[in-house]
SERO-4910 file (N, C-alpha, C, O; in steps of 0.05 Angstrom, whole numbers):
BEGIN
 pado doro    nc1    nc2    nc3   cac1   cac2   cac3    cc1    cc2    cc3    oc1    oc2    oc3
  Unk    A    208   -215   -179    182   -226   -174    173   -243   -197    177   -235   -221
  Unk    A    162   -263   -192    147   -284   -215    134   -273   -238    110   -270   -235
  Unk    A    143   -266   -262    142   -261   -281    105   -279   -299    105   -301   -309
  Unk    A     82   -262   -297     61   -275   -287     53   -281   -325     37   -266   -336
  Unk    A     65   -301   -338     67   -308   -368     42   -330   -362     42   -347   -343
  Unk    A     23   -328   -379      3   -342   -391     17   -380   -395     40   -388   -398
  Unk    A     -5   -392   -395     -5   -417   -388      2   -426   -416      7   -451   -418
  Unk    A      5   -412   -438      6   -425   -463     31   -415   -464     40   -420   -487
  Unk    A     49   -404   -451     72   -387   -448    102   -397   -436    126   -392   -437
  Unk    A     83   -417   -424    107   -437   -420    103   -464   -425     84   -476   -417
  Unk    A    125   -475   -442    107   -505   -446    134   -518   -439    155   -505   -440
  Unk    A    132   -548   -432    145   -573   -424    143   -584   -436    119   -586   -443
  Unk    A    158   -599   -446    159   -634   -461    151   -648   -438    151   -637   -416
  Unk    A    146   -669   -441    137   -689   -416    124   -718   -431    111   -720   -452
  Unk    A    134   -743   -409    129   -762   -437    104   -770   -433     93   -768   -411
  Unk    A     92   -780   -453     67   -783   -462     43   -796   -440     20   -787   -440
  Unk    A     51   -816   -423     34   -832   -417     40   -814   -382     32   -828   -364
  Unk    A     49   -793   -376     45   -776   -360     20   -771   -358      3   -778   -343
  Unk    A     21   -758   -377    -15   -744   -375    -31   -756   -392    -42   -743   -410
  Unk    A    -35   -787   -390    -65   -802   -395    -62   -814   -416    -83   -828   -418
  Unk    A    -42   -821   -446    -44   -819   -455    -35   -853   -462    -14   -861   -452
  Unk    A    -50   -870   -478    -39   -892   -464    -31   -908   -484    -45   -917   -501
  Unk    A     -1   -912   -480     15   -907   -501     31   -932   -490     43   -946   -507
  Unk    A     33   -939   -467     62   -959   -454     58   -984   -462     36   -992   -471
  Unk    A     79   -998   -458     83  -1038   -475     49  -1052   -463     42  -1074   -470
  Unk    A     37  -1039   -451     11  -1053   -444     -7  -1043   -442    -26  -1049   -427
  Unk    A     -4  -1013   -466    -29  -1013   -471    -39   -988   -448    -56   -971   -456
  Unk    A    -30   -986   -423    -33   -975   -401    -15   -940   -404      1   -932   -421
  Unk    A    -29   -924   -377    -15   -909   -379      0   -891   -349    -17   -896   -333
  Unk    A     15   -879   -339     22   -871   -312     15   -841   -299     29   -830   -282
  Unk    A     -7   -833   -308    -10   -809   -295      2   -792   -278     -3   -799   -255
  Unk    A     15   -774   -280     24   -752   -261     -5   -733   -246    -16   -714   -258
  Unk    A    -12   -743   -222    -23   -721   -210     -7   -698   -213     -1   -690   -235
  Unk    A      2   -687   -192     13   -669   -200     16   -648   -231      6   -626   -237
  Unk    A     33   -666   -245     28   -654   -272      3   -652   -287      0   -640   -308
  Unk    A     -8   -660   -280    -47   -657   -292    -65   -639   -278    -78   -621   -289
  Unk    A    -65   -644   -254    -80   -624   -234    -62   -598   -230    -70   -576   -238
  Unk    A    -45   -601   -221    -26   -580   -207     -6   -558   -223    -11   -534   -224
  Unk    A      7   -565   -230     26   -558   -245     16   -548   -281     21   -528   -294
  Unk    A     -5   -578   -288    -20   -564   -316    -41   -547   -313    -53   -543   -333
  Unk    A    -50   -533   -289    -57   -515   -292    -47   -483   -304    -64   -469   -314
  Unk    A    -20   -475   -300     -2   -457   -303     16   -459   -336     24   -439   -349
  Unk    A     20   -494   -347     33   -491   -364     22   -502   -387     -2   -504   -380
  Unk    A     24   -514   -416     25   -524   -429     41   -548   -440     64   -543   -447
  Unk    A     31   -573   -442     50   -604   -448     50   -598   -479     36   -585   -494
  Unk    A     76   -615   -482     78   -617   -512     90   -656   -503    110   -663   -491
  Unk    A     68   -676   -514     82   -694   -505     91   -716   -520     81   -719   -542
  Unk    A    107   -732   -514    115   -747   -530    124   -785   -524    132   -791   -502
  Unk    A    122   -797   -537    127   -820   -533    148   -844   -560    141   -858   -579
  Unk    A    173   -837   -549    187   -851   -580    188   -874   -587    197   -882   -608
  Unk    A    175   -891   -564    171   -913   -573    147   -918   -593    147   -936   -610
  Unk    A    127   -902   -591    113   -903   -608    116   -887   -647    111   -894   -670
  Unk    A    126   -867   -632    140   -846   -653    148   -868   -668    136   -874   -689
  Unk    A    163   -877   -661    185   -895   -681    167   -925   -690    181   -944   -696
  Unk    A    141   -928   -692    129   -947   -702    127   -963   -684    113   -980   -696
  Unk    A    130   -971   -665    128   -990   -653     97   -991   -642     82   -971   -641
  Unk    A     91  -1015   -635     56  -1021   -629     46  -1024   -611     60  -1037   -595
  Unk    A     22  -1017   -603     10  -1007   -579    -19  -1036   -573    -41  -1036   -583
  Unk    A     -9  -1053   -558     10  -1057   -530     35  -1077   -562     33  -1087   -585
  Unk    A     57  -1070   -536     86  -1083   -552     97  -1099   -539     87  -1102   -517
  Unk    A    114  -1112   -543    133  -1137   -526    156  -1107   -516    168  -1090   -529
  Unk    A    152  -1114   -481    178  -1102   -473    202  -1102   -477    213  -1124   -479
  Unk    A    218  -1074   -480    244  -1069   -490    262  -1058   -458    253  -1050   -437
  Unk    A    288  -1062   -466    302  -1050   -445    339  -1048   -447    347  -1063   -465
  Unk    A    353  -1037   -436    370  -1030   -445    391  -1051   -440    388  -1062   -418
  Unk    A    410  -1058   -453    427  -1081   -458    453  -1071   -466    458  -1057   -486
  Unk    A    466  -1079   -450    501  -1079   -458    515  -1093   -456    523  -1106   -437
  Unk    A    522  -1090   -487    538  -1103   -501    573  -1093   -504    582  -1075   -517
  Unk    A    588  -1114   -487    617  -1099   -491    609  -1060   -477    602  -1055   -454
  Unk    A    612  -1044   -493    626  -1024   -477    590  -1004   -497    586   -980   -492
  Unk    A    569  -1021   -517    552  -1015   -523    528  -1011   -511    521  -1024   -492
  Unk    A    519   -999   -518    480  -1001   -498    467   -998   -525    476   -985   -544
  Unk    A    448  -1011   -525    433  -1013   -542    398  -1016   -525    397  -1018   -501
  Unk    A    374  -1017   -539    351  -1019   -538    337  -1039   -547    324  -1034   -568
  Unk    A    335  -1058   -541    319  -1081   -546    304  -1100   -539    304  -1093   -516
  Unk    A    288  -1123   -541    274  -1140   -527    290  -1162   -508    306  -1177   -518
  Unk    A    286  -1161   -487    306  -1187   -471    321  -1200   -487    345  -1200   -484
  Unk    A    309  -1211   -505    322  -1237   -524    345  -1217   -549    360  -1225   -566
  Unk    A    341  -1197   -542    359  -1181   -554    354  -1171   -593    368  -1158   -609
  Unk    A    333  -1183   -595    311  -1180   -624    306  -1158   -620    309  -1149   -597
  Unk    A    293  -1137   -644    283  -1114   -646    298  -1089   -639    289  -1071   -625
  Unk    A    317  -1090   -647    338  -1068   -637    328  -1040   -648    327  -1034   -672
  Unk    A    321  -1028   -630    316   -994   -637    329   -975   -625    320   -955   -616
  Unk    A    351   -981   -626    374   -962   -610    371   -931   -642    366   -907   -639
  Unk    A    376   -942   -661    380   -920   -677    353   -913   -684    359   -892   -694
  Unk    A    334   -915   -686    309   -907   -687    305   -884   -665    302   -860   -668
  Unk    A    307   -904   -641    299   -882   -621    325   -857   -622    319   -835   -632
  Unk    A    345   -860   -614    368   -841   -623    361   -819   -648    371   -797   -651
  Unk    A    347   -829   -660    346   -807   -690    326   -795   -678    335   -774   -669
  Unk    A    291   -797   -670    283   -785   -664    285   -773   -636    268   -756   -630
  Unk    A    302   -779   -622    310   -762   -601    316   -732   -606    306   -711   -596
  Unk    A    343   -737   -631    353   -716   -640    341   -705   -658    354   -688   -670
  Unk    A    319   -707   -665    298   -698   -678    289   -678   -664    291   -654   -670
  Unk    A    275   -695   -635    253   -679   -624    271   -652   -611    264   -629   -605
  Unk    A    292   -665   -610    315   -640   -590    320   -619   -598    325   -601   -581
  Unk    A    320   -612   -633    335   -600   -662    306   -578   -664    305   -559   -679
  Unk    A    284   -584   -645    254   -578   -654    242   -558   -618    224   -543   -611
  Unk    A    259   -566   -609    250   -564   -576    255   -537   -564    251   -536   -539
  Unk    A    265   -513   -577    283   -500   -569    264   -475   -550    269   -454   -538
  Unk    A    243   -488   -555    225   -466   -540    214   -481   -518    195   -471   -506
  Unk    A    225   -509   -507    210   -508   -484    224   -505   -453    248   -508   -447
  Unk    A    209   -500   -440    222   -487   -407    224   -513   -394    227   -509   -370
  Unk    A    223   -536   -399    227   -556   -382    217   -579   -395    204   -577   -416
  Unk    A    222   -600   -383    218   -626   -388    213   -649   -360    227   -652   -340
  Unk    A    186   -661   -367    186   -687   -340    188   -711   -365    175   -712   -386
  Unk    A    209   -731   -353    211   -757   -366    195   -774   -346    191   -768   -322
  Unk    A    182   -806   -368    182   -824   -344    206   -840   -328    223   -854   -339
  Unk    A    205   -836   -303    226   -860   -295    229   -881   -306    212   -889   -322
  Unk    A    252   -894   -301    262   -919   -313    251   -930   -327    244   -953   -321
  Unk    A    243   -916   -355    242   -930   -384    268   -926   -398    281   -905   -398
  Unk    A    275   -952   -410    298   -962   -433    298   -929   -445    321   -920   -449
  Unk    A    272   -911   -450    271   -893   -474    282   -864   -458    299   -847   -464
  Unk    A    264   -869   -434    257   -845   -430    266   -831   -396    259   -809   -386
  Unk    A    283   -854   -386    289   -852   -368    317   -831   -364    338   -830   -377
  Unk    A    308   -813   -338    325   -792   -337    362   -799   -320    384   -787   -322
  Unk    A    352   -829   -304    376   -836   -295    373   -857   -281    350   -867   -281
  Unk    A    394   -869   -266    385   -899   -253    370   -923   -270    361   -944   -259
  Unk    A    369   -918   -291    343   -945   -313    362   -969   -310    386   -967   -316
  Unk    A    355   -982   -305    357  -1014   -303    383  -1018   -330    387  -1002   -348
  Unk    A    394  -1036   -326    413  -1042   -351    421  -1075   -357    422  -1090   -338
  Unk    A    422  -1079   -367    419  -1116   -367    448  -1121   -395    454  -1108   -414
  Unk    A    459  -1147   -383    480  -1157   -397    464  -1175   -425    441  -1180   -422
  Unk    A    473  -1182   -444    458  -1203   -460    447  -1223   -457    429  -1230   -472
  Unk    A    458  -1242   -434    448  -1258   -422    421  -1256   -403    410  -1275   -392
  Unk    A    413  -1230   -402    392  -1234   -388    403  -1219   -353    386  -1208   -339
  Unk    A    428  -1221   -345    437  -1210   -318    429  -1183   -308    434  -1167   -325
  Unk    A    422  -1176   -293    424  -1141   -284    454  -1135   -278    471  -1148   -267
  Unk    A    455  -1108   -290    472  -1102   -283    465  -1074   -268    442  -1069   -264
  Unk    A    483  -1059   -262    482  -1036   -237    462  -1010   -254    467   -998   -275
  Unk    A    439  -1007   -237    417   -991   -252    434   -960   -265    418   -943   -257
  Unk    A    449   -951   -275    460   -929   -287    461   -916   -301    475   -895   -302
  Unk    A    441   -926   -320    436   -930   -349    413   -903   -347    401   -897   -326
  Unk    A    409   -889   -372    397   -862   -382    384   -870   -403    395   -885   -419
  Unk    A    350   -859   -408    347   -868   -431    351   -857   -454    357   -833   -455
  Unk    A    349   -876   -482    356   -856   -505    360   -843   -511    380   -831   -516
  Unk    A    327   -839   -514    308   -819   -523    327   -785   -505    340   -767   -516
  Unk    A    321   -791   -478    321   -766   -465    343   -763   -464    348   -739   -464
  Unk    A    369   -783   -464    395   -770   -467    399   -753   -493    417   -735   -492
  Unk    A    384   -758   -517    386   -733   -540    375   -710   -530    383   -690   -542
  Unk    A    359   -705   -512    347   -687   -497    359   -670   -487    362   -646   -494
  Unk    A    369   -686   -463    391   -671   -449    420   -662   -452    431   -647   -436
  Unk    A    433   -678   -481    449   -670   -480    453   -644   -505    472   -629   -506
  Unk    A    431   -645   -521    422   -622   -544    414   -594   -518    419   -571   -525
  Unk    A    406   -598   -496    393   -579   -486    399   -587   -457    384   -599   -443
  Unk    A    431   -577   -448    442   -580   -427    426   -554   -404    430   -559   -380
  Unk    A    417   -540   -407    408   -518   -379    379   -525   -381    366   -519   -360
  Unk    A    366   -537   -402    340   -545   -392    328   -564   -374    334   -588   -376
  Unk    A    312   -555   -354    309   -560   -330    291   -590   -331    268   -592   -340
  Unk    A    304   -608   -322    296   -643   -328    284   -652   -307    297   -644   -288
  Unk    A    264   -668   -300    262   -686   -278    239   -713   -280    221   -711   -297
  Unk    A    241   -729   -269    234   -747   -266    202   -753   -260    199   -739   -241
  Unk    A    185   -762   -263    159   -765   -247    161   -773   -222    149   -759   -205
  Unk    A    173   -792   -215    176   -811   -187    192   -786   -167    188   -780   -143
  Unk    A    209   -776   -182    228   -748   -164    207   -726   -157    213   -711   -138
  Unk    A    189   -722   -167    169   -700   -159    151   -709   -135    142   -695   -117
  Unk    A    149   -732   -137    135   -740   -105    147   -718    -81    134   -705    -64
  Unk    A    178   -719    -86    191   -700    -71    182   -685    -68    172   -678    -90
  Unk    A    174   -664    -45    166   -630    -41    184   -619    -50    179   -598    -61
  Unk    A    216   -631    -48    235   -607    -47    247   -606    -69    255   -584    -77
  Unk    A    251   -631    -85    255   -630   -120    236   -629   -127    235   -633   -151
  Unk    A    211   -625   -113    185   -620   -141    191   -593   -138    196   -582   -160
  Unk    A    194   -573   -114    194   -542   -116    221   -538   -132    217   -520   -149
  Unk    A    250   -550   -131    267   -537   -143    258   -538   -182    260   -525   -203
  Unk    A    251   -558   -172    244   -565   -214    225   -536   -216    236   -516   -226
  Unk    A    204   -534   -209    189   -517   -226    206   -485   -216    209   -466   -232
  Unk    A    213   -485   -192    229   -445   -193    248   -462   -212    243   -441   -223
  Unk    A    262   -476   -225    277   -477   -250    260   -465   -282    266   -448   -299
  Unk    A    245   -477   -280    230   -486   -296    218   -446   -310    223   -434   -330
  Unk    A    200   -438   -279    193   -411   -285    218   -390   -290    213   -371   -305
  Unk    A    243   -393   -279    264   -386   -284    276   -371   -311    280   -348   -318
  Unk    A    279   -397   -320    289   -407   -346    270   -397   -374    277   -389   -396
  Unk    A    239   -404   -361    232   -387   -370    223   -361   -380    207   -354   -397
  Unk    A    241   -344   -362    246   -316   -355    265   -310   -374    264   -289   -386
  Unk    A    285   -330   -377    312   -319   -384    302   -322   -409    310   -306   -427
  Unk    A    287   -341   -415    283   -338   -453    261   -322   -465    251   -320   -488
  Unk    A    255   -309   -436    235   -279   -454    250   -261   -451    243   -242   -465
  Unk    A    272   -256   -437    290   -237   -439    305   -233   -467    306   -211   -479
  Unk    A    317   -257   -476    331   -268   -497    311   -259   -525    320   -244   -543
  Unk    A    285   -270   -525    266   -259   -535    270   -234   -547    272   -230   -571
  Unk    A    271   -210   -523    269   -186   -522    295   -172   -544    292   -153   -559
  Unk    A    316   -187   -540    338   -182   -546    358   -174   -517    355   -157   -500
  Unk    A    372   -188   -519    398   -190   -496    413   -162   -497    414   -150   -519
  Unk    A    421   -153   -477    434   -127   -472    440   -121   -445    422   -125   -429
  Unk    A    468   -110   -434    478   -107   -406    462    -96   -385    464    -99   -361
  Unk    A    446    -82   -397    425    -83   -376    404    -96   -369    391    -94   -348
  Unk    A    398   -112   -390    381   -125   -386    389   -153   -364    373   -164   -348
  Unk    A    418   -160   -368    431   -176   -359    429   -169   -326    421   -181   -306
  Unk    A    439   -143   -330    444   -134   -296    417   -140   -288    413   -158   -272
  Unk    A    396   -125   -299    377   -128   -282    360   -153   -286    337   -152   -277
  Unk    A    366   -171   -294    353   -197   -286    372   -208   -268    364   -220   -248
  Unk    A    393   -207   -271    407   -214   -242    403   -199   -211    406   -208   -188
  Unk    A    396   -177   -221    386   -156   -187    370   -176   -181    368   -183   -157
  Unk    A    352   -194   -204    322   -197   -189    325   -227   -183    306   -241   -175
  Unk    A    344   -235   -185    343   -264   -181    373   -267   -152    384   -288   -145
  Unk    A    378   -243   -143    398   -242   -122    399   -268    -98    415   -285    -90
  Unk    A    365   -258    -93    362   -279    -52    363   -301    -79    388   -301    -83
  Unk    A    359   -308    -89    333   -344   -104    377   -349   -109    388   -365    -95
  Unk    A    389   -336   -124    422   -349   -124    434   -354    -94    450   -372    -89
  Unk    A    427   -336    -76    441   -336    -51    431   -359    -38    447   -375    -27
  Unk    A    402   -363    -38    388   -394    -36    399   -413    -34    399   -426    -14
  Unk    A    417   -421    -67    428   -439    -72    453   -442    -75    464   -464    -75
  Unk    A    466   -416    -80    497   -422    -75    507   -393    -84    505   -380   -105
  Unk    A    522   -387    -53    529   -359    -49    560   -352    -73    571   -331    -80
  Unk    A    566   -378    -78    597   -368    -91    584   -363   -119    593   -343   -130
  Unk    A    563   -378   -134    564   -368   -163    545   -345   -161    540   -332   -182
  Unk    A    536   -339   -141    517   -309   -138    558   -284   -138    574   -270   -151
  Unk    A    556   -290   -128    592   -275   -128    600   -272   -156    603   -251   -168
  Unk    A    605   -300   -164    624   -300   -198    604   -295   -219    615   -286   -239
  Unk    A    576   -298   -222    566   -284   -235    559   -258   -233    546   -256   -254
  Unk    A    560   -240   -225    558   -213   -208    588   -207   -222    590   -191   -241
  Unk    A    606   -219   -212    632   -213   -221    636   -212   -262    649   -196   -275
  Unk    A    622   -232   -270    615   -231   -292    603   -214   -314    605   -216   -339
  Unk    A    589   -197   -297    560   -183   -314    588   -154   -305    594   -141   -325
  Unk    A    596   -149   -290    624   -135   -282    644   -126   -305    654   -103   -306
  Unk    A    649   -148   -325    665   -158   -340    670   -137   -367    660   -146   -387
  Unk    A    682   -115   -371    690   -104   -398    695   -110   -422    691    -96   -442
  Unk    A    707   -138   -423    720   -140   -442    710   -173   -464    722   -187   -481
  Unk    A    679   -174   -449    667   -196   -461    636   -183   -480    618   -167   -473
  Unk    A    641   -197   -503    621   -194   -510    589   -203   -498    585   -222   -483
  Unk    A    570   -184   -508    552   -190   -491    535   -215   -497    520   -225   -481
  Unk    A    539   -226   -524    523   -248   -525    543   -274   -517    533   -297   -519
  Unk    A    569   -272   -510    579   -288   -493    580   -290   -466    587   -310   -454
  Unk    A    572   -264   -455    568   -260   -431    538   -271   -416    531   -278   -393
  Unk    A    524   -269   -440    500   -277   -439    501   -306   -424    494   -315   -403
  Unk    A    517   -317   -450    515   -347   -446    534   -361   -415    531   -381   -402
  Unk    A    550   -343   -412    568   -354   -390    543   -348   -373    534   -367   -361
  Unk    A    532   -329   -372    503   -321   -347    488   -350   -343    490   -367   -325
  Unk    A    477   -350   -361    453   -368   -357    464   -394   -346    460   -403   -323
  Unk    A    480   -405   -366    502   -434   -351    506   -423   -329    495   -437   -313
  Unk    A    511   -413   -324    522   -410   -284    498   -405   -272    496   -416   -249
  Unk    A    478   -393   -278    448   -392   -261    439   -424   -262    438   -436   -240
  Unk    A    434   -436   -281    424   -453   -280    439   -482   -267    429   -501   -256
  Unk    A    465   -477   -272    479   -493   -264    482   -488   -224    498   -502   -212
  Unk    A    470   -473   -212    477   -460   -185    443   -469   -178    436   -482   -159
  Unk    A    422   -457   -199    397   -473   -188    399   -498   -194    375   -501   -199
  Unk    A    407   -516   -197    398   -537   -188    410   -550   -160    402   -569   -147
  Unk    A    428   -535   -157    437   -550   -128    408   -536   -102    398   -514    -99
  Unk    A    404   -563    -89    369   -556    -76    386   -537    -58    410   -537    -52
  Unk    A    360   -519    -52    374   -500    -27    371   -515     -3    356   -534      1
  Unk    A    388   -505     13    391   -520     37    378   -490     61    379   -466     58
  Unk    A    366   -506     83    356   -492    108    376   -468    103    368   -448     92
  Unk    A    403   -470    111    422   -458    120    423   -434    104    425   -412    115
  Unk    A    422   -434     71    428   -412     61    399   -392     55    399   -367     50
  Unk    A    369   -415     56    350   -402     58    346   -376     76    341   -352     72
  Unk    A    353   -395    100    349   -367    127    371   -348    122    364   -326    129
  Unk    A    400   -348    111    422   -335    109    400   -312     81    399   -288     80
  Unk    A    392   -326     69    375   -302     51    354   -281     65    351   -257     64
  Unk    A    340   -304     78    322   -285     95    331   -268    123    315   -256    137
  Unk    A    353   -268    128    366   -247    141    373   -226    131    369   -205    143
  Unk    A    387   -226    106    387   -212     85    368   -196     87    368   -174     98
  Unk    A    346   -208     72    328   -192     72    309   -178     93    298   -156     87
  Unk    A    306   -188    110    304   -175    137    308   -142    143    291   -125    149
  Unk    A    345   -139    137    348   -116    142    342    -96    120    353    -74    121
  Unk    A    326   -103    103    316    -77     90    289    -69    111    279    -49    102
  Unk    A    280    -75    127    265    -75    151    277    -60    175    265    -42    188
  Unk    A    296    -68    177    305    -52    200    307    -29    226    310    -28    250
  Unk    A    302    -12    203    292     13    205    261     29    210    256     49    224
  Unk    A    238      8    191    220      6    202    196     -9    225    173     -4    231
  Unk    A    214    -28    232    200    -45    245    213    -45    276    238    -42    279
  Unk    A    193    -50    305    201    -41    329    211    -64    342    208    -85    330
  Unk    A    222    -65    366    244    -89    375    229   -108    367    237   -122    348
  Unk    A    199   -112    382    187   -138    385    178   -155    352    175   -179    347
  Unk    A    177   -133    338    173   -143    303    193   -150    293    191   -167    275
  Unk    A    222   -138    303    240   -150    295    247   -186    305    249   -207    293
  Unk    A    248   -175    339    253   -206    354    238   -223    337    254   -237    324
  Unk    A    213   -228    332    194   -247    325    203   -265    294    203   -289    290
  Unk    A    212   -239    270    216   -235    253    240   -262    252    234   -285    246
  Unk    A    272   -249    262    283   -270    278    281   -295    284    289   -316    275
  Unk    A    264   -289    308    260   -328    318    239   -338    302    229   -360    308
  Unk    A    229   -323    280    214   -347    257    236   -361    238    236   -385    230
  Unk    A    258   -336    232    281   -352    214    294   -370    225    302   -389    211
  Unk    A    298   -368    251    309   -388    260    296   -417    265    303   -440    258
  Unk    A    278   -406    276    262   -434    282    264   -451    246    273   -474    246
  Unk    A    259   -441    221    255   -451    204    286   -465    187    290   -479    167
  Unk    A    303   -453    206    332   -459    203    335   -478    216    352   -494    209
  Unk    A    324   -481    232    331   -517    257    305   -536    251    300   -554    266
  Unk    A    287   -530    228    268   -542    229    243   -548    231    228   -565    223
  Unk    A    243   -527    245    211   -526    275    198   -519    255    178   -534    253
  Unk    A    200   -503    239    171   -492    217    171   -495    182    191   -502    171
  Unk    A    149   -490    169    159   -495    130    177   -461    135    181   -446    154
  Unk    A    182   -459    110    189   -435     96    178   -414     85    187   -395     72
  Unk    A    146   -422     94    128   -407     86    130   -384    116    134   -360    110
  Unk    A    127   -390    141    124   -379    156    128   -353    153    112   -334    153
  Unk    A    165   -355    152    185   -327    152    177   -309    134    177   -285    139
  Unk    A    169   -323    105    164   -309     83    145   -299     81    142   -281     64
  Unk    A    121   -310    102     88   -297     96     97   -267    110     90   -244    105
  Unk    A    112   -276    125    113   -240    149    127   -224    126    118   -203    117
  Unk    A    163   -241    112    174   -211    106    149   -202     78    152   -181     67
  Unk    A    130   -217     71    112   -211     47     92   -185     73     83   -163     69
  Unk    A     92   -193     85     64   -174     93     81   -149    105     69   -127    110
  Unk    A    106   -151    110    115   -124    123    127   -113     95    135    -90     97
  Unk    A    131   -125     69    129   -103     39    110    -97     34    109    -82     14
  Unk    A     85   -103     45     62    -91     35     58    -63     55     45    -44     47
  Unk    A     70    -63     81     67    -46     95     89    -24     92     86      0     94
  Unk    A    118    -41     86    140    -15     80    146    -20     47    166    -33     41
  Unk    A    131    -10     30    139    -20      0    167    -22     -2    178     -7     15
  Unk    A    184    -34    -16    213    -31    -29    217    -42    -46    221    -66    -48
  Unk    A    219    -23    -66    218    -24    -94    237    -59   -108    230    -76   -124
  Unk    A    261    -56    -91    282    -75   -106    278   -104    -91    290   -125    -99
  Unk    A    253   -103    -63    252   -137    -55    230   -141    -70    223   -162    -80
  Unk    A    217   -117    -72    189   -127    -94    194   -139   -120    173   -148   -128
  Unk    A    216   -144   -140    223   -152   -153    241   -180   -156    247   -193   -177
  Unk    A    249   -184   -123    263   -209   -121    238   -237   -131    215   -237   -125
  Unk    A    251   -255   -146    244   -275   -160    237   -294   -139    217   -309   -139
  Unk    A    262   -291   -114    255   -307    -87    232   -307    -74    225   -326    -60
  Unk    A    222   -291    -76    207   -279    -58    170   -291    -71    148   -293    -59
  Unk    A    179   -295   -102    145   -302   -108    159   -318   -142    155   -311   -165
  Unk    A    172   -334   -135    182   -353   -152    166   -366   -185    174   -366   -208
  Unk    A    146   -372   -176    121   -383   -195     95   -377   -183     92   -363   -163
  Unk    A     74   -389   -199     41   -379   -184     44   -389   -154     58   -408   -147
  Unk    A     32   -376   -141     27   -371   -112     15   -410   -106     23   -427    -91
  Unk    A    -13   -410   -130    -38   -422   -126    -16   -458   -123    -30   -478   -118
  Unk    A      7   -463   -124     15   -483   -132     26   -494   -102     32   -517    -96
  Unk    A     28   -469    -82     32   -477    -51     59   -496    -53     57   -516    -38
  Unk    A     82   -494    -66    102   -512    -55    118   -506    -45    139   -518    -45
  Unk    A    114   -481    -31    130   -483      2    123   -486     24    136   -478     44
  Unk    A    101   -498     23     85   -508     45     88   -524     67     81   -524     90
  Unk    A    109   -548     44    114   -564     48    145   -578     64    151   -602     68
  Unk    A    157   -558     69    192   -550     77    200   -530     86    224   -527     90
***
């Protein structure tokens, strides 16, 4: 179950002119609904902007990413003002400093800050095929490979805005565990509780991690680490209809026994229906929530699936 940590308890990097802050080549800035209304209600921003970090002036002549031969570099069209190592140093700055946060939103396709697809241009001025990552955030991501990344423009999505934040609250589970101090039970049982939310997303590393925590002959703070890489690496693949309802069948039959044909049938043709479409995912889940309130069970009451992050944020409403 959603691990209910204070709003100062989880914080995000996120870049600056996200939330109001107006920092971009004109002066202007891109607000995230979402991340202001929605989402900053529950967490804490830590934010940042390296183009500015790094001196540069507010409004500035636009920069963008340029390659040269087999190089990328950061600079003005005309290829003046090169801040490839500027921004690079404080990337790995901010990365060397970051180790406490549960997530990160970049802006889209900035030269700095862009999480993927950013525009890329030859010296001459040509486009070349948008592929390009920015700087800044590639020291980011690659200092802090399981931290959970996304885009502003990708959160429009219902279904990558919901996988980002159950990452996000996740992750930040695993690093109050870590907190606590790591130990095989502690291991097992954050894995009991995150069972349906792996089966969600992919039934084979719910298997080989299971198989893992299994394991005799690994130490536990290596075991640790193979854990988390494989959780996180398994959440991010989005869940699909198919293994959703394959969870909620699952879970179903801890029901079984108490509930009569027609609560069952119904129970049923809601997963299904939500497996072909016909309904969100809230449907199935409002019932199996109201029939644990009627048959308690101790071990679905603890699934992570089941109440992922705050309730108040409604993003399964929407799928």
């Amino acid at each position: 179950m959603y691990k209910d940590f204070g709003k100062e308890d989880v914080v995000i990097g996120i870049s600056a002119c996200l939330i109001g802050e107006k920092v971009r080549f004109d002066a202007s800035n891109k607000p995230s609904n979402f991340c202001n209304k929605e989402l900053g209600q529950h967490v804490t921003y830590k934010a940042y902007c390296p183009e500015v970090a790094v001196g540069m002036p507010i409004p500035r002549p636009t920069i963008r990413l340029i390659k040269d031969e087999q190089i990328i570099k950061v600079s003005r069209p005309d290829g003046s003002g090169d801040v490839t190592t500027a921004i690079k140093a404080y990337g790995k700055k901010i990365a060397s400093i970051s180790k406490n946060l549960s997530g990160y939103v970049f802006c889209a396709k900035s030269p700095t800050c862009g999480m993927e697809r950013v525009k890329v241009y030859s010296p001459s001025g040509d486009p070349l095929q948008a592929q390009g990552v920015g700087v800044f955030s590639r020291e980011i991501m690659k200092a802090n490979p399981l931290l959970p990344c996304e885009e502003n423009g990708r959160l429009n999505d219902p279904i990558l805005k919901e996988n980002f934040v159950a990452r996000v609250f996740a992750y930040r589970h695993w690093q109050a565990v870590v907190e606590s101090g790591v130990s095989k039970h502690k291991l097992t049982s954050f894995h009991a509780q995150y069972k349906y939310t792996l089966m969600s997303h992919d039934l084979i590393a719910y298997k080989q991690l299971g198989r893992l925590l299994g394991s005799a002959d690994i130490a536990v703070e290596e075991m640790a680490a193979q854990y988390i890489s494989g959780l996180m690496t398994a959440l991010k693949l989005v869940a699909t209809r198919k293994n959703h309802a394959n969870a909620l069948s699952h879970i179903q039959g801890y029901f079984s026994k108490h509930l009569n044909k027609d609560q069952r049938k119904e129970l049923s043709q809601q997963i299904d229906a939500y497996r072909e479409g016909l309904m969100p995912l809230m449907v199935p889940l409002t019932l199996i929530n109201h029939y644990l309130l009627e048959h308690p069970k101790s071990y679905l009451a603890q699934q992570a699936y089941l109440n992922p992050y705050p309730e108040s944020l409604k993003l399964r409403y929407g799928y």
